[in-house]
N, C-alpha and C positions, 0 to 999 in steps of 0.2 A: 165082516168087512174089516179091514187093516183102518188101525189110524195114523193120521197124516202124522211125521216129528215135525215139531218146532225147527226152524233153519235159524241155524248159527250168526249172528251178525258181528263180523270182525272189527273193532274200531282201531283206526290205526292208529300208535303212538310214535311216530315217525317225529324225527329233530324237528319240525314247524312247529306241530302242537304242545312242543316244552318250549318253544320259544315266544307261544302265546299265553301260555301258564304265566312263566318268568315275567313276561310284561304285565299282567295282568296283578301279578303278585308287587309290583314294584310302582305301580303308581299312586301308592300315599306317599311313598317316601319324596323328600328336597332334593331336587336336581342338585348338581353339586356347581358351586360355581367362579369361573377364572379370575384371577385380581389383573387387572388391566394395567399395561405398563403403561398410561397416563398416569393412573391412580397413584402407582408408585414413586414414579417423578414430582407429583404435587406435595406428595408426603415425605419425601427423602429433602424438596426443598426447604417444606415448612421446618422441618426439624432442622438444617440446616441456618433461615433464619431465626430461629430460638433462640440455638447456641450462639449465634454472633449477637442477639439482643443481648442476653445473660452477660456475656464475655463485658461488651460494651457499656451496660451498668452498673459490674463488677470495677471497669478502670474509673468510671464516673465516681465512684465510692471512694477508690484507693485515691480518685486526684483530688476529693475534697477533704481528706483525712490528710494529706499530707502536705498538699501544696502551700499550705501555710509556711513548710520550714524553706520555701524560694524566697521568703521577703523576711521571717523573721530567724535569725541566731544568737538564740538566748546560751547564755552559760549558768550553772548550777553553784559555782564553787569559790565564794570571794576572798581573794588573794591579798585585798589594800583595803586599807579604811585612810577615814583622815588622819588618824593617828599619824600614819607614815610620811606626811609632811608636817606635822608639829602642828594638828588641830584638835582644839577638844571638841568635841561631840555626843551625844546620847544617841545608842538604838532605840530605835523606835517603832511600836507594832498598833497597825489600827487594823479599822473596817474589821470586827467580829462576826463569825461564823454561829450560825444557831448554837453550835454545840461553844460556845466561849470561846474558840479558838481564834489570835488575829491571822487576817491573809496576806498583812500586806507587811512589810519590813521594810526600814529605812531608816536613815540619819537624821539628824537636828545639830544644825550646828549653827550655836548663838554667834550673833557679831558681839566686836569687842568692846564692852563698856566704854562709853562717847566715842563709837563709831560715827561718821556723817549720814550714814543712809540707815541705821539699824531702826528705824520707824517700818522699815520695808523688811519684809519675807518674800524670798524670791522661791519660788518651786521648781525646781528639774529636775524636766522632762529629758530621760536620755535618749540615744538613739535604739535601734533596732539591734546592736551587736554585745554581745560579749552581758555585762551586769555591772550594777554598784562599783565595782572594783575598777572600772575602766574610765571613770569619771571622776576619779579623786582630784586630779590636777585641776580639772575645769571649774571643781568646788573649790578650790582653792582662790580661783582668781575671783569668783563672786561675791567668797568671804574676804578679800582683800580687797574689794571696792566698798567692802565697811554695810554687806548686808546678811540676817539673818537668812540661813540655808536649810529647807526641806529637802532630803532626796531619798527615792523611793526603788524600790526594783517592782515592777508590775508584777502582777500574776504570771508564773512561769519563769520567768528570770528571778537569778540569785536565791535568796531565803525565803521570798515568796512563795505563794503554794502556787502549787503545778496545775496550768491549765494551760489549754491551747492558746497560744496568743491571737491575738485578734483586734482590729481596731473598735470595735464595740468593749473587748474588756480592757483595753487599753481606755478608753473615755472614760467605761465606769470606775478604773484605776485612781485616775487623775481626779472625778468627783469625789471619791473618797478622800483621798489627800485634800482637795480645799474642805471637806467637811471636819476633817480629823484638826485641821488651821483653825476655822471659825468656833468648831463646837465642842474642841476640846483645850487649845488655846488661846481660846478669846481672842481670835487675832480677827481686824474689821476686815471684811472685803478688798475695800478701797485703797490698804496698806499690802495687797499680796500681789506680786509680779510672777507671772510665769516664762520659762525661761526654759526651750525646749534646741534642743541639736538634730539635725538630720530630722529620720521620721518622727521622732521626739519635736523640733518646731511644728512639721503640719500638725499634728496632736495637738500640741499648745494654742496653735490660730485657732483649730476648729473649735476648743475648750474656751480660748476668750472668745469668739464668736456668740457662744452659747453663755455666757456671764457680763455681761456689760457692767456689773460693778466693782470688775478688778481694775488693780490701778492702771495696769498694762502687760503687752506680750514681750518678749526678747527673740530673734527667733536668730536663728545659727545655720545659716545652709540648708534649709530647707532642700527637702525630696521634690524634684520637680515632676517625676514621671515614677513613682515607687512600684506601682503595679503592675510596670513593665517585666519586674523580675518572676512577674508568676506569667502575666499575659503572651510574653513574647516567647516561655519556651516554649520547644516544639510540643512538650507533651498536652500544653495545652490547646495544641490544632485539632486534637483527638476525641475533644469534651464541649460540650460549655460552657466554655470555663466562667465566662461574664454572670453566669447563671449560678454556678456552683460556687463562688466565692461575691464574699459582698462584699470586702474593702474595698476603701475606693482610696481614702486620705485626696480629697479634692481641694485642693490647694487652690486655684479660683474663687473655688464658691466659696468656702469659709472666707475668704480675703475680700469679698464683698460685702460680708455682713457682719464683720468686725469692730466695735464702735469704740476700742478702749485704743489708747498711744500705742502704737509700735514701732519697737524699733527692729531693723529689718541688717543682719550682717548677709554678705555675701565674700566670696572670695576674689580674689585679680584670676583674672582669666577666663573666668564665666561669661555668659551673655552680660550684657551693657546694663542693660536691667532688665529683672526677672519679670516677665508680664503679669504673674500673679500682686507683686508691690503696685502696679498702675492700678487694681484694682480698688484698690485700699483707700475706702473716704475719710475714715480717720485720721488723727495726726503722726504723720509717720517720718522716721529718719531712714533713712540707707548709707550703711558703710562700710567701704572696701577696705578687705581685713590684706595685708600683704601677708610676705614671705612666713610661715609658723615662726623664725625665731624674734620675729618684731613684733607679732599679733597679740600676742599678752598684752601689751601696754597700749596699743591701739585700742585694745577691745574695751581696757579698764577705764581709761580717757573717755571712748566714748561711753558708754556705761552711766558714767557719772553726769555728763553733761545733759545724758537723754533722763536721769533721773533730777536732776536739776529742773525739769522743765514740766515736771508731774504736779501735777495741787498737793498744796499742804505738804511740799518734799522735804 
């Protein structure tokens, strides 16, 4: 008998069964997947307000670094001493730095032997511009009403050391100068007059504000509105600015809580009277200085009369 062959079985490898392989072989692998143009939008914004954060913190920085020089212009470089109107005077350096170095530079200039008022020392305070050198004339008239003359350059102006000006280092300025009076001079309290021009008077009211044992303020035209010069420019619509700067020089409120004599000049043409003088419960004068070439002798008149009227003058 024949034996039967085995029959052949064909399996077909036809394009289906590699396309069930291929899948077969491919489902460990991670689908792959689209970035959604929401996604992008959110992400192109955020990074978008980053940069205008960044940008916007960046001018916050630059306006508080700088805006200081909208109210203050100090000068470096002193041109006049008293010398140049026939006075003698000694340089004078106080307030020591850790390392012995003084910060603060300025003048002493005695009154003259049986002067009428030389029991007094007066201190000025200058204004906001220029240095020492731009107030020789003004010294001059102070030492010709017959008083002893402190004058100083703050930190940052003139020979003084360099810092940002400021009305915090401007106060601690001015504490140094009555201490360098009291504790190096033996001069009492009750004999020192401060005597301040422009932003140099509000300085002085807020300084007698804070000492009720000086004999009295002088004040010269006071700043009515000084922070206007950083507040009002445009670039500070940009910031906040109120936030990033703390001077105020509140000419009000030190004038409320002021207990020593003041005498208060203003000029003709001004307001009638400056609202911050109503403020003032102390004993106070007001006087209208005229035209600059008649005000020396207006200022000196009054001067003497209002120290005529001090204890023990």
């Amino acid at each position: 008998m024949s034996k039967k062959q085995p029959r052949l079985q064909i399996v077909s490898r036809g394009p289906a069964s590699g396309v069930q392989r291929q899948g077969r072989a491919r489902q460990g692998e991670p689908e792959a997947r689209k970035v959604s143009g929401r996604w992008l939008l959110s992400a192109l914004a955020l990074t978008i307000s980053a940069a205008a954060l960044c940008a916007w913190c960046t001018l916050c920085l630059l306006f508080w670094q700088g805006s200081w020089q909208l109210l203050y212009h100090p000068s470096a470089a002193v041109t006049r001493t008293p010398a140049n109107v026939g006075l003698a005077f000694d340089s004078v350096a106080f307030e020591v730095s850790d390392a012995g170095l003084p910060q603060i530079k300025g003048w002493w200039i005695p009154a003259e032997a049986g002067a009428p008022y030389r029991r007094f020392t007066v201190v000025d305070l200058h204004g906001r511009q220029g240095n020492l050198s731009d107030t020789v004339d003004a010294l001059a008239q102070l030492h010709a009403v017959g008083l002893n003359v402190l004058a100083f350059d703050y930190c940052g102006y003139g020979q003084s050391r360099f810092v940002r000006p400021s009305e915090a280092h401007w106060l601690e300025d001015a504490g140094s100068a009555l201490q360098y009076l009291t504790a190096t001079r033996h001069i009492d309290p009750s004999a020192i007059v401060l005597d301040g021009e422009g932003l140099g008077a509000n300085l002085a009211l807020e300084v007698a504000a804070a000492h009720s044992e000086l004999a009295g303020v002088v004040l010269e035209s006071p700043a009515q509105a000084p922070m206007n010069a950083i507040f009002l420019d445009p670039r500070a619509k940009l910031v906040p600015a109120h936030l990033l700067v703390r001077d105020r020089y509140d000419l009000d409120a030190a004038a409320a809580e002021v207990r020593v004599p003041v005498l208060w000049f203003a000029r003709e043409g001004a307001a009638k009277q400056p609202e911050a003088y109503s403020r003032i419960e102390a004993r106070k004068m007001l006087v209208w200085l005229g035209p600059q070439a008649t005000s020396g002798k207006q200022f000196q008149d009054a001067m003497r009369r209002w120290l005529d009227q001090l204890p023990n003058s």
